[in-house]
LUMDRENVEX-691886 format. One line per field, with one value per residue (C-alpha): residue number from 1; residue in one letter; chain; x, y, z. Coordinates in Angstrom, 3 decimals, decimal comma. Example, Ala and Ser with C-alpha at 12.3 -4.5 7.8 and 13.67 -1.06 7.14 Angstrom:
2
num [1	2] .
residu [a	s] .
chaine [A	A] .
x [12,300	13,670] .
y [-4,500	-1,060] .
z [7,800	7,140] .
//
This chain:
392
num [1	2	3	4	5	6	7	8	9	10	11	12	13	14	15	16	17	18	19	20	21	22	23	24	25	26	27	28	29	30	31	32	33	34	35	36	37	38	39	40	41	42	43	44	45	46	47	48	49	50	51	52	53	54	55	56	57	58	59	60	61	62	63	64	65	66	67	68	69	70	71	72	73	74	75	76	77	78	79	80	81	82	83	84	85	86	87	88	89	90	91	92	93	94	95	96	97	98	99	100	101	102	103	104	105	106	107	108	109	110	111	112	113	114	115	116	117	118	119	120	121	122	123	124	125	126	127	128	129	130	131	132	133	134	135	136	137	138	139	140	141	142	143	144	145	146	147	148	149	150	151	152	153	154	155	156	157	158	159	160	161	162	163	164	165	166	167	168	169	170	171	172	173	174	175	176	177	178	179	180	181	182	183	184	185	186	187	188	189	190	191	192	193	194	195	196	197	198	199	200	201	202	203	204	205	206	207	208	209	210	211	212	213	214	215	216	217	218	219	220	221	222	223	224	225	226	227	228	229	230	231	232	233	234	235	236	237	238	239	240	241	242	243	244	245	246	247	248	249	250	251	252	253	254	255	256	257	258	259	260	261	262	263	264	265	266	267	268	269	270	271	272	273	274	275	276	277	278	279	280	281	282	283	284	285	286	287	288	289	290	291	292	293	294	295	296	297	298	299	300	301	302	303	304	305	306	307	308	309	310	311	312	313	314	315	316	317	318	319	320	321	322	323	324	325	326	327	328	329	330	331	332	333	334	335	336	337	338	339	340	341	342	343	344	345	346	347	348	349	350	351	352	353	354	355	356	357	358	359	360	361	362	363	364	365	366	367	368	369	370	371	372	373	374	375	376	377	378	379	380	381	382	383	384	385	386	387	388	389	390	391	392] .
residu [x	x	x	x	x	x	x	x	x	x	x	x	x	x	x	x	x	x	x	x	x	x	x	x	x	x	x	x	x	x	x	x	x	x	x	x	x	x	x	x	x	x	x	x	x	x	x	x	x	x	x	x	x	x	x	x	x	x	x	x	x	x	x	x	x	x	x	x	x	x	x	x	x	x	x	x	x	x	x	x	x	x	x	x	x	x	x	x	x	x	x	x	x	x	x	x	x	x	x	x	x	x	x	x	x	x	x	x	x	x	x	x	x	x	x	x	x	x	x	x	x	x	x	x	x	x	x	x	x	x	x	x	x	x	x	x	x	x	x	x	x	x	x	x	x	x	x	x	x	x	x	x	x	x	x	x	x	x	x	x	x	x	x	x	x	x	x	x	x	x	x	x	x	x	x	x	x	x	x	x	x	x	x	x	x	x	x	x	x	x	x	x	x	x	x	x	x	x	x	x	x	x	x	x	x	x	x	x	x	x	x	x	x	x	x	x	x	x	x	x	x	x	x	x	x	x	x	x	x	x	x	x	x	x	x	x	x	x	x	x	x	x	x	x	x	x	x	x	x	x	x	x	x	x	x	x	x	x	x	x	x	x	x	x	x	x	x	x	x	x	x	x	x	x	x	x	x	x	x	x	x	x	x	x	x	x	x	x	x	x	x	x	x	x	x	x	x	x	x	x	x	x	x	x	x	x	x	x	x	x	x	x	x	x	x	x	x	x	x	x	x	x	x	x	x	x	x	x	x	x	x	x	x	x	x	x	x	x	x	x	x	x	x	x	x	x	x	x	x	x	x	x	x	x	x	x	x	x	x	x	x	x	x	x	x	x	x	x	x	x	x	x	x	x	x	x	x	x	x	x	x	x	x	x	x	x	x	x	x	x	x	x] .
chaine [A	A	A	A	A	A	A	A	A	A	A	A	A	A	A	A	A	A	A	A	A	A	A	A	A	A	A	A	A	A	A	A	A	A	A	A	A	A	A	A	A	A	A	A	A	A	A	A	A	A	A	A	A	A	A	A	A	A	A	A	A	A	A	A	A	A	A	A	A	A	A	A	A	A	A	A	A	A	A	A	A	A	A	A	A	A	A	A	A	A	A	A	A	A	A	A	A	A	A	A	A	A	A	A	A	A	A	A	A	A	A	A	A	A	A	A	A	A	A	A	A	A	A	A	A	A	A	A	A	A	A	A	A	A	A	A	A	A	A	A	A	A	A	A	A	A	A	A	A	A	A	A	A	A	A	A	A	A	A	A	A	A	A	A	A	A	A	A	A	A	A	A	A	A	A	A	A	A	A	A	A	A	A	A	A	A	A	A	A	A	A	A	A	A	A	A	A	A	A	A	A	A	A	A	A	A	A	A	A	A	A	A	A	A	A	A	A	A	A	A	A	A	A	A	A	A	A	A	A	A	A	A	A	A	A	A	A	A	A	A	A	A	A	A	A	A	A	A	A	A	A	A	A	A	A	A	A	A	A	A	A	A	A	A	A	A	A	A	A	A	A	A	A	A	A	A	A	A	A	A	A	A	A	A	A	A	A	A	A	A	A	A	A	A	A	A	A	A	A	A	A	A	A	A	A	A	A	A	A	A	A	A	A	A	A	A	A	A	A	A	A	A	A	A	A	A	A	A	A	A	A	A	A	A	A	A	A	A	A	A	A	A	A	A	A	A	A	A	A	A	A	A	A	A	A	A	A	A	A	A	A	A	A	A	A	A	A	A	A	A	A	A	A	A	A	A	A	A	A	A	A	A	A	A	A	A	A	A	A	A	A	A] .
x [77,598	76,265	73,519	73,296	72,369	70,820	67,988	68,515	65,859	65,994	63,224	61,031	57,660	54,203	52,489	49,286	47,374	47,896	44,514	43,941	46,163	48,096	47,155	49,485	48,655	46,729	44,966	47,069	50,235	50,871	53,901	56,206	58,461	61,573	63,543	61,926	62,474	66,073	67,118	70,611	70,624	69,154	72,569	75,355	78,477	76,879	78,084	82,084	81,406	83,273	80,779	82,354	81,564	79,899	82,372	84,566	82,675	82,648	86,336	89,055	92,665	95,663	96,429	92,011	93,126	95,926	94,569	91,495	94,175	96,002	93,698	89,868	90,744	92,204	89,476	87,517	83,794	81,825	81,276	85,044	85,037	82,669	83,507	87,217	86,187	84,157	86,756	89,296	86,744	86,366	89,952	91,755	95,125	93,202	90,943	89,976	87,394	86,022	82,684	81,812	78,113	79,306	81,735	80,247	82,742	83,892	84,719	88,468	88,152	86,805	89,604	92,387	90,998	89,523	86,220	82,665	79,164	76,850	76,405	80,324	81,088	78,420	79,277	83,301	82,327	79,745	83,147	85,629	83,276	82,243	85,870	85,972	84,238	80,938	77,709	75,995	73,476	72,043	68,832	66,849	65,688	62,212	63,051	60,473	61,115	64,448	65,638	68,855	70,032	72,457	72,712	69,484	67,852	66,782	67,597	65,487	67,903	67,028	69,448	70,818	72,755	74,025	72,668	75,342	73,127	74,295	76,021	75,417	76,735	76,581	79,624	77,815	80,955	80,431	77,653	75,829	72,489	72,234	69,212	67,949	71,013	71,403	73,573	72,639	75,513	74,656	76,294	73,864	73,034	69,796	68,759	69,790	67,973	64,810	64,385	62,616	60,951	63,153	63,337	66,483	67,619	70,316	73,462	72,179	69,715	72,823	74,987	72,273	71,553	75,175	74,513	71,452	73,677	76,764	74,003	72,399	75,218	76,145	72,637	72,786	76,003	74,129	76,381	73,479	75,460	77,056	73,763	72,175	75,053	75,090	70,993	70,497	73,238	70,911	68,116	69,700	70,908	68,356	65,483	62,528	64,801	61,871	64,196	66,635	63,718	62,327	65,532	65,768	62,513	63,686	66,191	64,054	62,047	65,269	66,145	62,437	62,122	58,473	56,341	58,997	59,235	55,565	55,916	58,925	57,204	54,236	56,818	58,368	55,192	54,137	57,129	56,621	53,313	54,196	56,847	55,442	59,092	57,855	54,116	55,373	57,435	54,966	52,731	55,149	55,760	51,552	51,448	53,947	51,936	48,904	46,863	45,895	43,164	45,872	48,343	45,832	44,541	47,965	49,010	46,088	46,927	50,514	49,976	47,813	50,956	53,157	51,505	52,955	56,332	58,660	61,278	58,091	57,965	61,745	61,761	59,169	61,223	64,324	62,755	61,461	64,628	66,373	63,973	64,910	60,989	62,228	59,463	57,562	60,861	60,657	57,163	57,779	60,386	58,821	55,822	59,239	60,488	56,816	56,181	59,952	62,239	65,147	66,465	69,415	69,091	65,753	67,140	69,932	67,722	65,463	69,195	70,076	66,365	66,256	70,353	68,844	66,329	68,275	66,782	69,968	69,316	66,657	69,351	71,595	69,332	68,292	71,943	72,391	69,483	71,281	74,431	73,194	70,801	73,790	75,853	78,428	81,833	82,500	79,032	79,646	83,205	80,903	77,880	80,234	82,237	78,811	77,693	80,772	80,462	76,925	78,416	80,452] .
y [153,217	156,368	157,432	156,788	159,440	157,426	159,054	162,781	165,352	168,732	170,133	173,034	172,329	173,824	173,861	174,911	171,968	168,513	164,188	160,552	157,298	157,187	154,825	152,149	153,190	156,451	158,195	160,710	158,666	156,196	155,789	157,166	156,157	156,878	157,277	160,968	161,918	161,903	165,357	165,103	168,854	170,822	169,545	169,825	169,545	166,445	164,154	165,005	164,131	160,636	158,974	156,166	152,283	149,758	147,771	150,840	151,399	148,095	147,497	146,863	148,156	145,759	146,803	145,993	142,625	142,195	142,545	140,092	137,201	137,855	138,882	136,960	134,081	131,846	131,988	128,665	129,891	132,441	133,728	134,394	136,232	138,402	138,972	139,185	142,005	143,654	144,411	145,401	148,230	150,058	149,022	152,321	150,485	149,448	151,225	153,658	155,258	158,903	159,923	162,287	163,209	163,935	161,263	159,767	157,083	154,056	151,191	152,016	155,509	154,952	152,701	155,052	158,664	156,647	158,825	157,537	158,329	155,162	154,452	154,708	152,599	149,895	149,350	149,180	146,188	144,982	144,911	143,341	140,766	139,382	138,954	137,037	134,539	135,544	135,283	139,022	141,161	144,674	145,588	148,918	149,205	151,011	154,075	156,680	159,766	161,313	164,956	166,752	170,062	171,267	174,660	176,096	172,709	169,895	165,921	163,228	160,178	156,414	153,620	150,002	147,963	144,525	140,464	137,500	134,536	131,609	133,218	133,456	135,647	136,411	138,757	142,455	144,600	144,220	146,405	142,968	141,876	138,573	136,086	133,063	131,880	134,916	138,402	141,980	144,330	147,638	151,088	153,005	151,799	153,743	151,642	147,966	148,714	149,569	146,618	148,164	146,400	146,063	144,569	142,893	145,020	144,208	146,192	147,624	149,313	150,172	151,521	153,821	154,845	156,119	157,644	159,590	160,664	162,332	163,946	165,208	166,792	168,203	169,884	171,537	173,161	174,241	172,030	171,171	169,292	166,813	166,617	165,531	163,165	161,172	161,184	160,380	157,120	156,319	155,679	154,188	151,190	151,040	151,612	151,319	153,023	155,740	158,510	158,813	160,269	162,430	164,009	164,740	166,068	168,580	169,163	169,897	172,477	174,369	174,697	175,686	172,770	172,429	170,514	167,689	168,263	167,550	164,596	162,938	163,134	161,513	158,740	158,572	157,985	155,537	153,587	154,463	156,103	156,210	158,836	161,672	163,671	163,435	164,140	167,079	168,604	167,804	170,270	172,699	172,644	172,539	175,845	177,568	177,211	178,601	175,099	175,330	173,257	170,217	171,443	171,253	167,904	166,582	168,496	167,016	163,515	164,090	165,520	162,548	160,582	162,917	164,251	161,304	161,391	163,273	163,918	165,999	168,619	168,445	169,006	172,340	173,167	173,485	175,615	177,698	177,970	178,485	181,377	182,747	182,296	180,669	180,180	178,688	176,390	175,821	174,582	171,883	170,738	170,310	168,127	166,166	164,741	164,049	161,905	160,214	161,456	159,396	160,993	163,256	166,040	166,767	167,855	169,069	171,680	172,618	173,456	175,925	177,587	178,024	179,668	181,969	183,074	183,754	180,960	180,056	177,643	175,960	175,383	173,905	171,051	170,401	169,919	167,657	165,657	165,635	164,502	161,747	160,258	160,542	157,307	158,444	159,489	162,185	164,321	164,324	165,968	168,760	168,579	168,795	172,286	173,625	173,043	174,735	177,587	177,996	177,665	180,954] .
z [137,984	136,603	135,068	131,253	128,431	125,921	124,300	124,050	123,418	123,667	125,008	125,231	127,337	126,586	129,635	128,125	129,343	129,088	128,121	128,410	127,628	125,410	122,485	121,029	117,352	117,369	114,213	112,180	112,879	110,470	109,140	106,452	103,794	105,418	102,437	101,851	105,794	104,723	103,264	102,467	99,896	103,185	104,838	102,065	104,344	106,466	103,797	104,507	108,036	109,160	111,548	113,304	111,822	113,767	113,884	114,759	117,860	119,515	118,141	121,292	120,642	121,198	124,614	125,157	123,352	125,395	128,574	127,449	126,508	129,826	132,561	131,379	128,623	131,163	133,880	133,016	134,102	132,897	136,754	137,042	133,412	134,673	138,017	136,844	133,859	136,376	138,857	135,899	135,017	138,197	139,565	140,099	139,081	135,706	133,947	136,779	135,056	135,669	134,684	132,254	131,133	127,297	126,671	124,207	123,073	121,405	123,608	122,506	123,256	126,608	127,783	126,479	128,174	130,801	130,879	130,305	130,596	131,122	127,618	126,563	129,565	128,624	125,352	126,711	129,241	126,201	123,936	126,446	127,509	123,791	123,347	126,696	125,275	127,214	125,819	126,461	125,465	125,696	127,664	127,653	131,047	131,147	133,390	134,403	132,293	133,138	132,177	132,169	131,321	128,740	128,445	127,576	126,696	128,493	127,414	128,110	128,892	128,801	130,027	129,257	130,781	129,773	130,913	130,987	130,858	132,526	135,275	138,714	141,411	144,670	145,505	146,934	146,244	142,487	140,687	139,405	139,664	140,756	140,438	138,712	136,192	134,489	136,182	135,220	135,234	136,055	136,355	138,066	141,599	141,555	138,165	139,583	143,034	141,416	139,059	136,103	133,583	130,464	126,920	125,079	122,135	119,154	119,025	115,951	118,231	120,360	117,692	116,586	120,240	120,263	116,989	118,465	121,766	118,995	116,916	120,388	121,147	117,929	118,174	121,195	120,004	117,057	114,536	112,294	109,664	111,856	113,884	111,005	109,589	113,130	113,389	109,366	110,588	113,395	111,885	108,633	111,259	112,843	110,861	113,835	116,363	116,718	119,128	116,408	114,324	117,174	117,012	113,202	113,518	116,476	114,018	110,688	113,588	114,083	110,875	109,656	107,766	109,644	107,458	107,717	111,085	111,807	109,001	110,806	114,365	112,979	111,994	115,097	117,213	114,710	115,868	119,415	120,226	123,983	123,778	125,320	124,173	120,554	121,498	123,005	120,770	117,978	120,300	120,246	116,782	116,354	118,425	116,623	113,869	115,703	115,699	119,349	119,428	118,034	120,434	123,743	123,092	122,492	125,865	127,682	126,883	128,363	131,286	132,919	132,195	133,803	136,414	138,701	137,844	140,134	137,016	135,252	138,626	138,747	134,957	135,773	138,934	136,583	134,274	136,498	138,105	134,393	134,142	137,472	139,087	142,519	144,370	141,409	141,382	145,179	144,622	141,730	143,676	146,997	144,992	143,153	146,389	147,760	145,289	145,937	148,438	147,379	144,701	145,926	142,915	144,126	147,614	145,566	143,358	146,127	147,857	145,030	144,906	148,650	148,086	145,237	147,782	150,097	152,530	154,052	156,451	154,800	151,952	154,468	155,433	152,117	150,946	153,880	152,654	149,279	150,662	152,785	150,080	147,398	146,518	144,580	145,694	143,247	143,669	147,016	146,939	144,941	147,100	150,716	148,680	147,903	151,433	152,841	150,760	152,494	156,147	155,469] .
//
């Protein structure tokens, strides 16, 4: 449905340079004892933080429960379960959910406000259809690296979404997958069209991904405590989940804890040593401490994996744009949608660039490119006011 924030990063790029593949284990990264990443005195007041349970965020309330006894139990396949939870979700007399970047909530909590981001939404339909009787399970889908700004930072987000085995279905005005004997259900159209390669993962994994999204936000709002309550949780469940301890190491950097910082992104790309996120910031935190030569190689080895992906020029473009150099900005995104034209922010950035310079009518036809290429109802209502405000 829409797009998922998952694994949060925020992100300052060095664009100093940029080398080869990336190797699975590389030299320099082995890893640590986790127990002494974990600096509980740095954060005193973390410890009176409540962090929500596991079992507290896949819990349903009575009127969830209710609805599962009355609307799914008596459905005798699996295909009607999930067809049947499926239409519940995005039924405007139901659940009639709105979307909402930040919402990171429980399933409970996401059926009450009715607001959800991807992941909040996904662990909802997760919840609902476990205690349908359905056998599911989580997948990370392997999307292309994915920014988004927050304020003066930029995230990286990931996605999942969930596989019914067993089930097959055919019915296009459902957001499902179909093929083989298994269904995918997906909420972001973009995701299920491409097919990306993706892995199972335990909701372990998933509980600590939500973990990671809370403490995200925590940090961008500079509440270091709770950031570090919700990212030490992450990682404590999830032991090999290898963004949560990207992020306490962006957090150690801010709070000039940097020789754990550098010590805690070592551990992270021992656990992953294909995040280029943690490779970078370990660059950044390398040049702060004036060891260039580090930093460059490090740099050099990420750009030849980025230097194809549209989301890297977009990611520039937006900077640029952040740091009001327009035509800079007009440039990044121009290379963004040559590489892939479908994606309607790109038109939609290149839109605002061309507005700042004052490029009216080339704005115009990029925002019509953004509105035509868009598939969701609500960013069109803002992309069609936008538009008219440019026809004045």
């Amino acid at each position: 449905m829409h797009r998922l924030v998952l694994l949060l990063f925020p992100m300052v790029f060095s664009l100093s340079g940029c080398n080869s593949t990336v190797p699975q284990h590389s030299a320099g990264f082995a890893a640590y004892n986790p127990d002494l990443l974990l600096v509980d005195k740095a954060f005193p007041k973390a410890q009176q933080i409540d962090v929500e349970s596991k079992e507290e965020i896949f819990a349903l309330s009575d009127e969830m429960k209710s609805v599962v006894r009355s609307s799914f139990m008596s459905e005798r396949t699996k295909h009607n379960k999930a067809m049947k939870l499926i239409r519940h979700i995005f039924s405007d007399n139901n659940v009639g959910l709105a979307y909402q970047s930040n919402a990171n909530l429980t399933a409970s909590e996401t059926y009450q406000s009715k607001t959800a981001n991807c992941m909040s939404l996904t662990i909802m339909a997760y919840a609902m259809a476990k205690a349908s009787g359905l056998d599911v399970v989580f997948q990370d889908v392997q999307v292309p690296e994915y920014w988004v700004r927050n304020g003066q930072y930029n995230l990286l987000t990931g996605h999942v979404n969930l596989l019914i085995p067993g089930v097959k279905s055919r019915d296009p005005n459902v957001s499902v997958v179909w093929g083989g004997a298994d269904i995918e259900i997906d909420f972001d159209p973009f995701v299920k069209k491409k097919r990306f390669p993706k892995k199972k993962v335990s909701i372990n994994t998933v509980a600590a991904m939500f973990y990671n999204n809370k403490g995200a936000q925590a940090l961008v709002e500079s509440d270091y405590d709770t950031a570090y309550r919700y990212f030490a949780q992450a990682v404590k469940t999830a032991p090999d989940f290898a963004a949560g301890w990207g992020n306490l190491a962006v957090l150690y950097r801010f709070t000039d804890q940097n020789e754990l910082a550098e010590t805690t992104y070592r551990h992270a790309i021992s656990l992953d040593a294909r995040s280029l996120n943690t490779l970078t910031n370990l660059s950044i935190l390398l040049a702060i401490q004036g060891r260039y030569d580090e930093a460059r190689r490090i740099d050099s080895m990420i750009l030849k994996q980025r230097i194809k992906n549209p989301y890297y020029h977009a990611l520039l473009a937006d900077e640029d744009f952040y740091e009001g150099n327009y035509e800079s900005a007009a440039r990044h995104y121009q290379r963004a949608i040559k590489l892939d034209d479908s994606i309607h922010e790109f038109h939609y950035g290149l839109a605002k660039v061309f507005s700042a310079l004052g490029k009216t009518n080339s704005a115009k036809i990029a925002m019509k490119r953004a509105i035509r290429i868009n598939k969701y109802p609500d960013v069109e209502q803002q992309y069609l006011a936008k538009l008219n405000i440019l026809n004045q």
